[in-house]
C-alpha positions in Angstrom: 0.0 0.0 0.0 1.7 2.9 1.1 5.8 3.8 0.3 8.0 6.4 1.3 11.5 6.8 0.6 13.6 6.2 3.8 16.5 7.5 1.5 15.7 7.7 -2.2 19.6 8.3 -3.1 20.3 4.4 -1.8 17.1 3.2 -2.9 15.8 2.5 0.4 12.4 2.4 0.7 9.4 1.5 3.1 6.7 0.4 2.2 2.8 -0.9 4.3 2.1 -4.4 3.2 -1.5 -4.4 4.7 -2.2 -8.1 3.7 1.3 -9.1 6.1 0.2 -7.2 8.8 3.6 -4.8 8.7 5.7 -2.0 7.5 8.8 -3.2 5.5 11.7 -2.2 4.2 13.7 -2.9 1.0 16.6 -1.6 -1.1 15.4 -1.2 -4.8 18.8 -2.8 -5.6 18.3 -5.9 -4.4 15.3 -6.9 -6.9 15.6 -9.2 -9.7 15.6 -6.6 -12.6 15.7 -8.8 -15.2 11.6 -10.2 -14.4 11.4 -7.7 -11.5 10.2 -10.6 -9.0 10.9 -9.2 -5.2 11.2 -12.3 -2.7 9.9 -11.8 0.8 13.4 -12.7 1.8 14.5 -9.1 0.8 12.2 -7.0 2.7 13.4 -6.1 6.6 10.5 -5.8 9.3 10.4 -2.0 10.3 6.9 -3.1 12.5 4.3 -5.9 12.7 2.9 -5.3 16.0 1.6 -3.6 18.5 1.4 -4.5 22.9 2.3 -8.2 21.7 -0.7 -8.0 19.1 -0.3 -7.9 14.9 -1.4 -4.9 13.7 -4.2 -4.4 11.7 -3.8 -3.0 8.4 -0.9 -0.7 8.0 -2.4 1.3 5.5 0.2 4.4 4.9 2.9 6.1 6.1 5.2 9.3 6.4 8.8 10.1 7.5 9.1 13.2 9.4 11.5 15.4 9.5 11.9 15.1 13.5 12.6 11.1 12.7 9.9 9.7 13.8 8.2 7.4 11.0 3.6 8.0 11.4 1.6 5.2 9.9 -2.2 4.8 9.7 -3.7 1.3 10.7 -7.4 0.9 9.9 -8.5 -2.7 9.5 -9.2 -2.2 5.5 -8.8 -5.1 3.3 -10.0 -7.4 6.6 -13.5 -6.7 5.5 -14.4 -7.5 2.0 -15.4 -11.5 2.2 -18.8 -12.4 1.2 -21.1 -10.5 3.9 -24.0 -8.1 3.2 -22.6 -4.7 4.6 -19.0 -5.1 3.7 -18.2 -1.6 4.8 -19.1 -2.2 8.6 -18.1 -5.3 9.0 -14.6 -6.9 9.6 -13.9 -10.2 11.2 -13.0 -10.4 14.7 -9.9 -12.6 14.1 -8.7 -10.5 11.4 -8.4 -7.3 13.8 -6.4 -7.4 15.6 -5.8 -4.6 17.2 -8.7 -2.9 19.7 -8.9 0.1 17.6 -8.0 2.0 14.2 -4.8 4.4 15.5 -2.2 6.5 14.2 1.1 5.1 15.4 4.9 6.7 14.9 7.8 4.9 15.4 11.1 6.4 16.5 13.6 6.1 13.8 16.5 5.6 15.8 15.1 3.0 19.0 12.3 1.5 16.4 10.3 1.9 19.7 6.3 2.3 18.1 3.7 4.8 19.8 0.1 4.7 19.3 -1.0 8.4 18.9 -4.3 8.9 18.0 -7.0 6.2 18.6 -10.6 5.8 16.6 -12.2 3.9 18.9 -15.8 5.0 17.1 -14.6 4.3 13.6 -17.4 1.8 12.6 -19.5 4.8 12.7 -17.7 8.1 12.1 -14.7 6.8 9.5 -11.5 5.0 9.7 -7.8 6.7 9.3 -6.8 6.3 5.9 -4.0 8.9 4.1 -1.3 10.6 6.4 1.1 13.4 5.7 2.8 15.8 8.0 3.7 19.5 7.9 7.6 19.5 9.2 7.3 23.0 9.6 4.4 23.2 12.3 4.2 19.5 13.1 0.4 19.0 12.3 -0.1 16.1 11.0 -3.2 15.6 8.4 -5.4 12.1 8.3 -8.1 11.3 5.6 -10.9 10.1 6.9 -12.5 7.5 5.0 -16.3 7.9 5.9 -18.7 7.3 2.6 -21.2 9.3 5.0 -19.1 12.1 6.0 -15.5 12.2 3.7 -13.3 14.8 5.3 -10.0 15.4 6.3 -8.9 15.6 9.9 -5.3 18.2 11.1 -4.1 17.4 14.2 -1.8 19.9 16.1 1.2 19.2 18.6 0.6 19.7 22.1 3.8 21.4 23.3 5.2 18.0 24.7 4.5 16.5 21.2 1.8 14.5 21.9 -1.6 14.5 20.0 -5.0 15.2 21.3 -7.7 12.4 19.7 -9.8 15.2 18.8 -8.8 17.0 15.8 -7.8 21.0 16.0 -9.5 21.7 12.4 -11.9 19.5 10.4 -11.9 19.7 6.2 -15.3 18.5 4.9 -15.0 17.3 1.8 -18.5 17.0 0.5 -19.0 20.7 0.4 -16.5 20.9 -2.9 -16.9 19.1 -6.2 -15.5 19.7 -9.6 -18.5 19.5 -12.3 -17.8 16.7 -14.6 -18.0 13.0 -15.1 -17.3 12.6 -11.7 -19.3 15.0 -10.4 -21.9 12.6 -8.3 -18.7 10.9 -6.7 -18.7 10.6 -2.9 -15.6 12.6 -2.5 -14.0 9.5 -0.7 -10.8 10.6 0.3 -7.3 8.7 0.1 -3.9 10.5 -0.2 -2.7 13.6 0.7 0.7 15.6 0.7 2.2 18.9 1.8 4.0 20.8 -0.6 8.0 21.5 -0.4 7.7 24.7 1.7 4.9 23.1 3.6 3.0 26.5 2.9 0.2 24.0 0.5 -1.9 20.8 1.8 -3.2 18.7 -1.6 -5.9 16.3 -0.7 -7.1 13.1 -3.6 -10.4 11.8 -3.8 -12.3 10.3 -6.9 -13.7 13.7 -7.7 -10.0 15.9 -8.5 -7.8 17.3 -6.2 -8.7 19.4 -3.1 -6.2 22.3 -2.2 -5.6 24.4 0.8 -3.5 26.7 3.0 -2.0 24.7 5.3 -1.5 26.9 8.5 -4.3 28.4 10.2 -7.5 27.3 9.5 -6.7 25.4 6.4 -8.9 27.5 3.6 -9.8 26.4 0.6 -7.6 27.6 -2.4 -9.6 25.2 -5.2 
């Protein structure tokens, strides 16, 4: 699922493989390139679990500049086997962890840190995207909520830790772009800062959302 570049001059990259349960990493170099086959054998586990428990669904990730690596785990991809309301439904010995979180791990100890917690994410949206600002610390978390799509900014307390309830809330469903995709639930997936960290760009099937990213996050188009 989601990549970053631990160091994109050495080819070492991370990457979430949400059906494993983990966050890998593996040097480019190392793959085949001749049929571009990658055995499992080449990937290093960056983290697989959580208080002695797997995690769910390591969905995407971001390396700060402060060194601390922040991945989303919400239990996608555990759900979608033959039931009527695959969207609220997962099964119980698929999750594996008590709730959907935001997590960082400290790039030097590896020590992981559950951050934010969803404990009412079967009802108000699961953590999906992640990017963070490394000039003010906020970090920003899609929401993936087909009732509610929006786009949550947490800010640093001053000890660095993060409150579970966002400072600003992006609703999503109040923008569209006329066109073919017009009548699209504005699910939204990725996101990203720009360089100077001045410009927050937001996916979703219906084009991309931009917005300041300091303040209160206004809409630019």
């Amino acid at each position: 699922n989601g990549m970053f570049w631990e160091s994109e001059e050495d080819g070492v990259l991370l990457m979430q493989q949400h059906g494993w349960k983990r966050m890998v990493r593996l040097n480019v170099n190392d793959i085949n390139k001749e049929d571009s086959s990658m055995d499992q054998d080449l990937v290093d586990v960056v983290a697989d679990s959580y208080n002695g428990n797997l995690l769910n669904s390591p969905n995407d990730l971001v390396i700060g500049k402060d060194g601390y690596i922040y991945f989303t785990d919400p239990p996608f991809g555990l759900q979608y086997n033959d039931v009527d309301d695959p969207v609220n439904y997962a099964f119980d010995e698929l999750v594996t962890q008590d709730v959907p979180a935001v997590y960082r791990i400290d790039g030097d100890s590896n020590e992981i840190e559950r951050i934010i917690e969803y404990p009412n994410a079967q009802d108000t949206g699961n953590p999906n995207g992640v990017a963070r600002n490394d000039e003010n610390g906020d970090l920003a978390i899609c929401i993936t909520d087909f009732n509610n799509p929006r786009t949550h900014i947490y800010s640093p307390n001053e000890d660095g830790t993060f409150n579970n309830e966002p400072s600003t809330i992006l609703y999503h469903d109040e923008y569209r772009i006329e066109g073919p995709n017009e009548d699209m639930i504005a699910l939204v997936d990725g996101l990203t800062y720009d360089a100077d960290m001045r410009v927050l760009f937001i996916s979703s099937p219906g084009g991309i959302s931009i917005y300041e990213a300091f303040d209160d996050y206004e809409l630019l188009g």
